[in-house]
C-alpha positions as a LaTeX table, in Angstrom:
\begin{tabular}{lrrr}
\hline
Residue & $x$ (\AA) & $y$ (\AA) & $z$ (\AA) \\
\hline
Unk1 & 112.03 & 117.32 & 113.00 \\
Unk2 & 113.68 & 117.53 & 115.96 \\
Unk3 & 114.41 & 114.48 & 118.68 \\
Unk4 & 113.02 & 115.90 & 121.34 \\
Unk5 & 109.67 & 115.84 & 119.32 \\
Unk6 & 109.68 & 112.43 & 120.18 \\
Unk7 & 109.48 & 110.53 & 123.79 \\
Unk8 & 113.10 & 109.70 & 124.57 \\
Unk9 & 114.91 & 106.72 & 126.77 \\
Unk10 & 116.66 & 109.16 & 128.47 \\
Unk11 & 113.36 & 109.99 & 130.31 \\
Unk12 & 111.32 & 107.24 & 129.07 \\
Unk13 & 109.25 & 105.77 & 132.16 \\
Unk14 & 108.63 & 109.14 & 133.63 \\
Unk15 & 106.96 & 109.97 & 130.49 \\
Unk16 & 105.50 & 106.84 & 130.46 \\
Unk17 & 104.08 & 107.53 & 133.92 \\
Unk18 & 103.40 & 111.35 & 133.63 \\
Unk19 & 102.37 & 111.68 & 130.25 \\
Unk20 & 101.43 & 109.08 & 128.37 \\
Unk21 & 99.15 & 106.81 & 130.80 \\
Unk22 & 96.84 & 109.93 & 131.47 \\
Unk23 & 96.76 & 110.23 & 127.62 \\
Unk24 & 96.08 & 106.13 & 127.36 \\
Unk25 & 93.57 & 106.27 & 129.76 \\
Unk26 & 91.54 & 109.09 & 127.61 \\
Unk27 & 91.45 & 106.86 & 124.55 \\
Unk28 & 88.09 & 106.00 & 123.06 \\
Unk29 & 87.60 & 102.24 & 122.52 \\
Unk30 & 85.28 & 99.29 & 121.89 \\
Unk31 & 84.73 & 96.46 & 119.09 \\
Unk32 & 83.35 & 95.91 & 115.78 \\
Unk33 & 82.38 & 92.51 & 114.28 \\
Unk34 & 84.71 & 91.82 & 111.64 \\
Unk35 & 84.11 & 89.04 & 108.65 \\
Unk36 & 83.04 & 85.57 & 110.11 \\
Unk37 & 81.47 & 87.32 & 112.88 \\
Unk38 & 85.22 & 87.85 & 114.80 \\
Unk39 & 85.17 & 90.79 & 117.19 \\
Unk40 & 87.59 & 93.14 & 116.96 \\
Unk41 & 89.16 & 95.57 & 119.35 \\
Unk42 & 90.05 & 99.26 & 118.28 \\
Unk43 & 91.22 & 102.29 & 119.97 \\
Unk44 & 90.76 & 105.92 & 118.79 \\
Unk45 & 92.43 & 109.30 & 120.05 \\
Unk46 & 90.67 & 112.60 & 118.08 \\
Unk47 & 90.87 & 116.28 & 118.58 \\
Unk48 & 88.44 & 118.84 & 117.15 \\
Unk49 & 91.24 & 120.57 & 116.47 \\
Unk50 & 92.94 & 118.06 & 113.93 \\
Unk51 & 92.64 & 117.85 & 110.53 \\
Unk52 & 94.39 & 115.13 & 109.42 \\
Unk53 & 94.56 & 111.20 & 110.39 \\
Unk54 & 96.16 & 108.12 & 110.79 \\
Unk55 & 94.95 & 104.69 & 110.70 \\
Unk56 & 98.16 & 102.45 & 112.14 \\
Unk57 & 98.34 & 98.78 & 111.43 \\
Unk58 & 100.39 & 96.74 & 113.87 \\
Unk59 & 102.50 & 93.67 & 113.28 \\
Unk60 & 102.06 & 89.84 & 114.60 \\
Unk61 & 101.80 & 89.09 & 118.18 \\
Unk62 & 101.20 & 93.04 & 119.07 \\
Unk63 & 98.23 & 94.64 & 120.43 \\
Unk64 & 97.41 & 98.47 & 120.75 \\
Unk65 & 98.34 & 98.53 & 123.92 \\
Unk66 & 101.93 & 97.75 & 122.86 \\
Unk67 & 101.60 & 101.08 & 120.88 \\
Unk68 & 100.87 & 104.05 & 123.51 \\
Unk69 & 104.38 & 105.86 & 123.20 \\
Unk70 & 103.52 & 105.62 & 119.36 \\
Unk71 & 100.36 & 106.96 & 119.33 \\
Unk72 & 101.10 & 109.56 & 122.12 \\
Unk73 & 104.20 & 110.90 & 119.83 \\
Unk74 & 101.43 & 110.98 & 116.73 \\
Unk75 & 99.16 & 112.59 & 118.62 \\
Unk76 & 101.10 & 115.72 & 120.14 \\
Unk77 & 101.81 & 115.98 & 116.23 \\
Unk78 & 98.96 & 116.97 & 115.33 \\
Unk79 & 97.04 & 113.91 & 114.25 \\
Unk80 & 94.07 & 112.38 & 114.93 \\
Unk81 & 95.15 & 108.26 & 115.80 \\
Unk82 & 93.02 & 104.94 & 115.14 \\
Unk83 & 94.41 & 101.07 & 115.41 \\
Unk84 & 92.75 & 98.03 & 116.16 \\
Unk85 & 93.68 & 94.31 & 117.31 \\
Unk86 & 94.01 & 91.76 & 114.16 \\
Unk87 & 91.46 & 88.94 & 114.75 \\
Unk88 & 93.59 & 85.72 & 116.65 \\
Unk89 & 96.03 & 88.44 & 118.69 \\
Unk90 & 95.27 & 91.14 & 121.47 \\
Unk91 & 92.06 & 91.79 & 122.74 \\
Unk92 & 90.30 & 91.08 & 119.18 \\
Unk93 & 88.80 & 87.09 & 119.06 \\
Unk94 & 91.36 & 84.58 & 119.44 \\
Unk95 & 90.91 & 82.09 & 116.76 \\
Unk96 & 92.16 & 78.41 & 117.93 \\
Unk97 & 90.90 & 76.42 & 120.72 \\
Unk98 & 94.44 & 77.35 & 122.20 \\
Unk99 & 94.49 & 81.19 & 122.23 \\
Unk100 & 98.24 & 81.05 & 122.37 \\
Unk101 & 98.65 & 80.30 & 118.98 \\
Unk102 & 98.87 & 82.55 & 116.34 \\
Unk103 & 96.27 & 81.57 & 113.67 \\
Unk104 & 94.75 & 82.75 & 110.64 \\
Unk105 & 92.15 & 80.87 & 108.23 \\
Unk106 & 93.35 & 83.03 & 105.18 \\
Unk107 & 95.59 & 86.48 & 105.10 \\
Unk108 & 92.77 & 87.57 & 102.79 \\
Unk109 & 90.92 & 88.43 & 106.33 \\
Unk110 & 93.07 & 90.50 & 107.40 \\
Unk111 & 92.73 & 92.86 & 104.40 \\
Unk112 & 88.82 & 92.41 & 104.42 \\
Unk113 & 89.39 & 93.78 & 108.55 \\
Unk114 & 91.25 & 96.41 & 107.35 \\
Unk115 & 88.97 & 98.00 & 105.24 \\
Unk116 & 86.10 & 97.49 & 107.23 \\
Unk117 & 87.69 & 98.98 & 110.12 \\
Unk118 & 88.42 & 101.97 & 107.81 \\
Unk119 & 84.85 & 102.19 & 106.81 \\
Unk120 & 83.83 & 102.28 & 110.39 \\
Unk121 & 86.19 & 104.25 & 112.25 \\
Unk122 & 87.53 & 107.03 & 109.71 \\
Unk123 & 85.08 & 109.80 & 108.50 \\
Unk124 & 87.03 & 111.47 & 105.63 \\
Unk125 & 85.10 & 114.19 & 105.03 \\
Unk126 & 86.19 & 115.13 & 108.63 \\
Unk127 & 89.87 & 115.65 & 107.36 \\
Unk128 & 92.26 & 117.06 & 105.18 \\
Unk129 & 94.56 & 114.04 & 104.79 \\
Unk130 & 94.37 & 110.56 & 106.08 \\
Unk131 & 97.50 & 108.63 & 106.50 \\
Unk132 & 98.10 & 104.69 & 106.43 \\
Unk133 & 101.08 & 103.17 & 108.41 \\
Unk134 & 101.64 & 99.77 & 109.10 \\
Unk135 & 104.88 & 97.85 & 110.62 \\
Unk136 & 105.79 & 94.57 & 109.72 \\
Unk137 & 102.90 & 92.12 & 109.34 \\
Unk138 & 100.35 & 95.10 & 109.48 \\
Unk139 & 102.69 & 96.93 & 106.58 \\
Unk140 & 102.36 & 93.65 & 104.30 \\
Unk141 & 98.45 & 94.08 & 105.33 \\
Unk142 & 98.49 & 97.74 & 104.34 \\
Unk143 & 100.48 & 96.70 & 101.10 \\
Unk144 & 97.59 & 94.06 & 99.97 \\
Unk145 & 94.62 & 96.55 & 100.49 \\
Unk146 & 95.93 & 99.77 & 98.92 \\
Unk147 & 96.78 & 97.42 & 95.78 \\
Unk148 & 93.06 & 95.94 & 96.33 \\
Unk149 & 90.79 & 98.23 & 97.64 \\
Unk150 & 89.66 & 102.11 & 96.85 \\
Unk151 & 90.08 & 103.98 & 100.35 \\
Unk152 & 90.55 & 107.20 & 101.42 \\
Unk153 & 94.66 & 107.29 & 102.22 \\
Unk154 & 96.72 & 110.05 & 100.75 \\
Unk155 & 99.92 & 108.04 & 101.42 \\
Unk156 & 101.15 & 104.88 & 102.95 \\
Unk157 & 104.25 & 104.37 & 105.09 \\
Unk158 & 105.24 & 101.02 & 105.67 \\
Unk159 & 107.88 & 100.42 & 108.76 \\
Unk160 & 109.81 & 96.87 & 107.90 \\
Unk161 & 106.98 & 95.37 & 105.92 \\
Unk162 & 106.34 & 91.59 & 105.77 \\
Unk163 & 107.30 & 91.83 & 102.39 \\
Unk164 & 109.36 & 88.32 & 102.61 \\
Unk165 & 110.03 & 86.41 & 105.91 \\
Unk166 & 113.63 & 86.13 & 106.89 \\
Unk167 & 114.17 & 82.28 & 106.16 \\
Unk168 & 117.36 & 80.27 & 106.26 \\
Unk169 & 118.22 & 80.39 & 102.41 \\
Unk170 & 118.22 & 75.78 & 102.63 \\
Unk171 & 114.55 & 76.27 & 103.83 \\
Unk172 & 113.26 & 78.67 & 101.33 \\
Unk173 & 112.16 & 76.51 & 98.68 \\
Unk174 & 110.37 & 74.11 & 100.38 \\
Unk175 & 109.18 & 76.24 & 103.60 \\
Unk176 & 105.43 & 76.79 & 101.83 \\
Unk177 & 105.08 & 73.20 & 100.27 \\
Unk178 & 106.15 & 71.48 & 104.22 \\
Unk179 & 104.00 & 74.35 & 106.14 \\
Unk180 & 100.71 & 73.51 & 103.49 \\
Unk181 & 101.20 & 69.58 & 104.56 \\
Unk182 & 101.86 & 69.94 & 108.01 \\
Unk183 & 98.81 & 72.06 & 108.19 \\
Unk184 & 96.50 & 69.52 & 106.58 \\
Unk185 & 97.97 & 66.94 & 108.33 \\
Unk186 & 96.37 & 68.27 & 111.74 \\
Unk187 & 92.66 & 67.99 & 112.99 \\
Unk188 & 93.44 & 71.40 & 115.07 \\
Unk189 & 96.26 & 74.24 & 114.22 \\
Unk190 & 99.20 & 73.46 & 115.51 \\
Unk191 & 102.63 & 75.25 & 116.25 \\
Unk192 & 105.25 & 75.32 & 113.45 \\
Unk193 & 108.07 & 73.92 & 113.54 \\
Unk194 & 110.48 & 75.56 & 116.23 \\
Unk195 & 107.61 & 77.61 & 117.57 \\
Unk196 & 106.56 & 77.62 & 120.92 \\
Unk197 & 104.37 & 79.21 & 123.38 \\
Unk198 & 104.54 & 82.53 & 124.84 \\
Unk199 & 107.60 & 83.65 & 127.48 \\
Unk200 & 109.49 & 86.84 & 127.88 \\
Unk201 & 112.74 & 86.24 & 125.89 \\
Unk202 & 116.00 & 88.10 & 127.51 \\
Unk203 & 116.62 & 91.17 & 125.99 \\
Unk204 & 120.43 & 90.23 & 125.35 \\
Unk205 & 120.44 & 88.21 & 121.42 \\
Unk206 & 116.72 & 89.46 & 121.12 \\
Unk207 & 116.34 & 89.84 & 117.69 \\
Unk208 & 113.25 & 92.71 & 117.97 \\
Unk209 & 114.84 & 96.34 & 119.18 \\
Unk210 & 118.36 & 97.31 & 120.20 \\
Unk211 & 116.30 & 99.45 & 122.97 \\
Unk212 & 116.44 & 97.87 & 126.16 \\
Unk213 & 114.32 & 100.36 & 128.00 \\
Unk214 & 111.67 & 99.68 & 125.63 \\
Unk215 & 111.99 & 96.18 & 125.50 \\
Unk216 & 111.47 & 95.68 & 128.88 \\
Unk217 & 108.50 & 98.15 & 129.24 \\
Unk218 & 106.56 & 95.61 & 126.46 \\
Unk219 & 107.58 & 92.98 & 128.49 \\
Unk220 & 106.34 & 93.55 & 131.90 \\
Unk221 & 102.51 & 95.14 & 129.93 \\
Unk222 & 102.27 & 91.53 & 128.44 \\
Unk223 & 103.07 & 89.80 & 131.69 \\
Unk224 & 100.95 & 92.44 & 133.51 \\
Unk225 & 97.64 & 91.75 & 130.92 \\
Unk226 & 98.64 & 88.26 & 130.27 \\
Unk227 & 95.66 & 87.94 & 128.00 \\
Unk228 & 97.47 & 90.36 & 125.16 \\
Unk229 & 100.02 & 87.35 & 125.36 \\
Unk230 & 100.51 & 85.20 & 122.13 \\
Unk231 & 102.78 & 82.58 & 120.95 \\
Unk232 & 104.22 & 81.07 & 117.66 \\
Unk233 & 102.54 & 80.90 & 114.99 \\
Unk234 & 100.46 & 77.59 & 114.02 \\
Unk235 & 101.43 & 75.77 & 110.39 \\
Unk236 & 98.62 & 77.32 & 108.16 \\
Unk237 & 99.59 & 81.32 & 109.39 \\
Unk238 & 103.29 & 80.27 & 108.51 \\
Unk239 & 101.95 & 79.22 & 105.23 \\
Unk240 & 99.80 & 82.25 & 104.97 \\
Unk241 & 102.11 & 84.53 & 105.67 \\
Unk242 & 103.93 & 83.46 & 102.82 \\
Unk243 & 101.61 & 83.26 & 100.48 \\
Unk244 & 100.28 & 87.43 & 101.63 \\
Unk245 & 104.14 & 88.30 & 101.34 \\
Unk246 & 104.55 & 86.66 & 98.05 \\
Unk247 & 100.90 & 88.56 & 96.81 \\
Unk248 & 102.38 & 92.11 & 98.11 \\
Unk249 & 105.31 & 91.87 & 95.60 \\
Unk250 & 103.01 & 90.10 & 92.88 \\
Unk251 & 100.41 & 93.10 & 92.79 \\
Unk252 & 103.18 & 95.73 & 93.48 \\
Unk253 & 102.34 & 97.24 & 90.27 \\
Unk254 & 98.78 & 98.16 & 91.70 \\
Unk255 & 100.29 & 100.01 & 95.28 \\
Unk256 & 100.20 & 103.56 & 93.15 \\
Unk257 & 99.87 & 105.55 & 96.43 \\
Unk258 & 103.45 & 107.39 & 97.41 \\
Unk259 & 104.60 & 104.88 & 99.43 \\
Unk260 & 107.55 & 105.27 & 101.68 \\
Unk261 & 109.36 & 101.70 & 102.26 \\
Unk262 & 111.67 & 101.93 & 105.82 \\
Unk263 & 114.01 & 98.75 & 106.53 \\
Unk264 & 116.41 & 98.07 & 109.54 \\
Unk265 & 119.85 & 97.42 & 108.24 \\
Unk266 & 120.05 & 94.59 & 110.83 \\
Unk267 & 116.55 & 93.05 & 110.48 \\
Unk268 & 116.52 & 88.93 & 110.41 \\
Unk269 & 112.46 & 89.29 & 111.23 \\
Unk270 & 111.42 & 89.94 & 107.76 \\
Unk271 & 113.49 & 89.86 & 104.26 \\
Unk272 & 115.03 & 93.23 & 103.44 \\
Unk273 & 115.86 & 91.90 & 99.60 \\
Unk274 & 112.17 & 91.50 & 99.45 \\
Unk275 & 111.63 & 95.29 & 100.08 \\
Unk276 & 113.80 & 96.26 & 97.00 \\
Unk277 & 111.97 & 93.79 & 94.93 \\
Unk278 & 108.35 & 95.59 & 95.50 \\
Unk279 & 110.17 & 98.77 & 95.70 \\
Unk280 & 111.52 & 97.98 & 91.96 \\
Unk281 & 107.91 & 97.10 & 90.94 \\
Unk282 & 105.79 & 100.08 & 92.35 \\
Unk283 & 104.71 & 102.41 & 91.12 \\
Unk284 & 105.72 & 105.52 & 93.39 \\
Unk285 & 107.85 & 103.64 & 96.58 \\
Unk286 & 110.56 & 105.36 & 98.43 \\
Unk287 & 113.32 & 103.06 & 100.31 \\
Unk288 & 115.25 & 103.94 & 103.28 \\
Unk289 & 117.08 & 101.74 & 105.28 \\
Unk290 & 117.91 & 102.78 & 108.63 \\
Unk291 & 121.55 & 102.16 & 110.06 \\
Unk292 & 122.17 & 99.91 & 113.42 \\
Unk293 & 118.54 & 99.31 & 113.20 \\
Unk294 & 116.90 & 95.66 & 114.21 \\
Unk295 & 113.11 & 95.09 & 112.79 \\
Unk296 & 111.00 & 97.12 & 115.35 \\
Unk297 & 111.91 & 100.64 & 113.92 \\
Unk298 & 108.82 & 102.30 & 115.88 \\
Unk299 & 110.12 & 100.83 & 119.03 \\
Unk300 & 114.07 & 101.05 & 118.34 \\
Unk301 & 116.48 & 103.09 & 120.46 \\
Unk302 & 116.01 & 106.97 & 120.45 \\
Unk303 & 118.67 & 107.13 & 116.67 \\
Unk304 & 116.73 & 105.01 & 114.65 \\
Unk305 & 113.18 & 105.70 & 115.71 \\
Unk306 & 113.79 & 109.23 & 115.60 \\
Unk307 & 115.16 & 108.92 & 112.30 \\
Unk308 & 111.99 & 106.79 & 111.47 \\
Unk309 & 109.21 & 108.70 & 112.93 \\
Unk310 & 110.76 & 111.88 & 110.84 \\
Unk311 & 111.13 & 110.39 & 108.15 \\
Unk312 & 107.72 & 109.27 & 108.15 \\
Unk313 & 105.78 & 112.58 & 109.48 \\
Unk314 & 108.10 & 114.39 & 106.84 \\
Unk315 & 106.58 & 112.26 & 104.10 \\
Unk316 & 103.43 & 112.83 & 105.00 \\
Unk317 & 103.86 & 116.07 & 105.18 \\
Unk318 & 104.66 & 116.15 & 101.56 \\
Unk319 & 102.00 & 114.57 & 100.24 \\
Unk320 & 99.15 & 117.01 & 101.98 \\
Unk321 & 96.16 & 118.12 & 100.05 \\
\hline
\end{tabular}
C-alpha cells in the first residue's frame, strides 16, 4: 500500500479541516447501557457499498474522538468503522466521584463491554469479513475476549498491546501486591503513586508519538472538549491492569484467531518482552516491531504509521473469506 493512501503531516490540518471534519460530522452515534447499568458512547461510519468491517478498540485515557484521522483512513479503504468509549474515559460513564481518574472495578468489564458492543453494533450477516483492532489497553481488551468469547472476527490486529506495563525492573515484583493494599486502604479510588491529574504534557520527552503535528492536534481536541479529559489512573486500575495483562499471556494458548502483534521499537508505555512471550504461546500470532517507533503506532509520524496501517490492512487482506 502506498503512503499517500494514508492522511499525511505534510498536509495534515488541511485534511483535517477539508476532509476529515465533514466526514466526522456524518458519523452515526449514541449509547448503549453496558454491564452495571454504565452508558456507553459509540460511533459508527457504514456504506452500503462495504462489505467488510472493523470494530476498533482504543487504549486508556482515549476517546473516539481522538480517532477521526484513523477511522477516516479505514474508511476511504473500503471498510465499514465502529468504536466506542470504555466505561470511566470519554464520553462513556465516568466511574469515580472524581471523573478525572481513571477507574475500573474489574478489567473483566471491559471484555463483558466489548462483546456486548459487538452484539449490538455489528450485523455479520451484513459482511464478508469483520476485523478486530485494538491499540494498547484496547489490544490487551481484544486479547482477553477472542481467548474468551465466540464472536464473529476473522482476524485480530493488535497495535502495542497492554500485554505487560513498562515498569522499572526494582518495582516489578512488588508493583501488584503495593497497588492491591493501597487500593483497600482507601474509602474512595485514589491516584497511584506518581499519577496526577489531567494537563497537556510538552511534546518535547513525551513518551506517546514522535509526531508533533499529531500530538498537538490531540492536544488542543482535549482542551477544546475538556470533558474527554482524564487523568492517572487510581490504585485498583493499576492493579487491574496488571492482573488483565498477566491473563492475556496466561490464556494465550486460547487467542487461535491469526493475530498480527505490532510493537514500537522505542515503546516505554507498555512491555515489548511481554509481546514475544504471548507471541511464543499463541497459537497463530505474527510480530513486527516497527523501527524509530514510540507506543502510539496509529498516531506516529507518517514512517511508522504508514508502515503500521499497511501492515495491518495487508493482513487483513489475507485472511478474507
Amino acid at each position: 500500500m502506498k503512503k499517500n493512501d494514508f492522511t499525511q503531516e505534510t498536509n495534515y490540518l488541511e485534511t483535517i479541516q477539508n476532509y476529515i471534519t465533514p466526514f466526522w460530522e456524518k458519523r452515526q452515534h449514541g449509547f448503549f447501557q453496558g454491564e452495571k447499568e454504565t452508558q456507553l458512547h459509540w460511533v459508527s461510519f457504514t456504506s452500503p457499498n462495504n462489505h467488510k468491517a472493523i470494530m476498533i478498540v482504543n487504549g486508556r485515557i482515549e476517546s473516539v474522538y481522538k480517532y477521526q484521522e484513523l477511522f477516516y483512513d479505514l474508511f476511504s479503504q473500503g471498510y465499514d468503522i465502529y468504536s466506542f468509549d470504555h466505561r470511566g474515559q470519554g464520553l462513556s460513564d465516568r466511574l469515580t466521584e472524581n471523573s478525572d481518574i481513571g477507574h475500573i472495578e474489574d478489567f473483566n468489564d471491559y471484555v463483558l463491554d466489548l462483546n456486548n458492543m459487538t452484539q449490538h453494533l455489528i450485523t455479520p450477516e451484513h459482511y464478508q469479513d469483520c476485523y478486530l483492532l485494538g491499540h494498547s489497553m484496547g489490544g490487551a481488551i481484544a486479547t482477553q475476549y477472542v481467548e474468551t468469547y465466540s464472536h464473529p472476527y476473522s482476524a485480530l490486529a493488535l497495535s502495542a498491546p497492554m500485554h505487560g506495563i513498562h515498569i522499572e525492573p526494582w518495582l516489578k515484583p512488588i508493583a501488584g501486591t503495593v497497588s492491591h493494599y493501597l487500593s483497600r486502604w482507601a474509602s474512595q479510588p485514589t491516584y497511584a503513586l506518581g499519577q496526577e491529574p489531567y494537563h497537556a504534557k510538552p511534546f518535547l520527552n513525551n513518551t506517546l508519538t514522535t509526531s508533533e503535528i499529531r500530538y498537538q492536534w490531540f492536544r488542543a481536541l482535549y482542551a477544546s472538549k475538556p470533558e474527554l479529559q482524564i487523568g492517572g489512573p487510581s490504585n485498583h486500575w493499576v492493579n487491574q491492569g496488571l492482573k488483565g495483562s498477566k491473563r492475556c499471556i496466561e490464556q494465550a494458548a486460547s487467542c487461535v484467531i491469526p493475530t498480527l502483534l505490532l510493537q514500537g521499537e522505542n515503546d516505554r508505555i507498555v512491555d515489548n518482552n511481554a509481546h514475544i512471550a504471548f507471541q511464543k504461546k499463541a497459537a497463530n500470532c505474527q510480530l513486527i516491531t516497527i523501527k524509530n517507533a514510540k507506543h502510539e503506532l496509529l498516531f506516529e509520524s507518517d514512517t511508522c504509521r504508514n508502515q503500521a496501517l499497511s501492515d495491518i490492512l495487508t493482513f487483513f487482506s489475507q485472511h478474507s473469506k
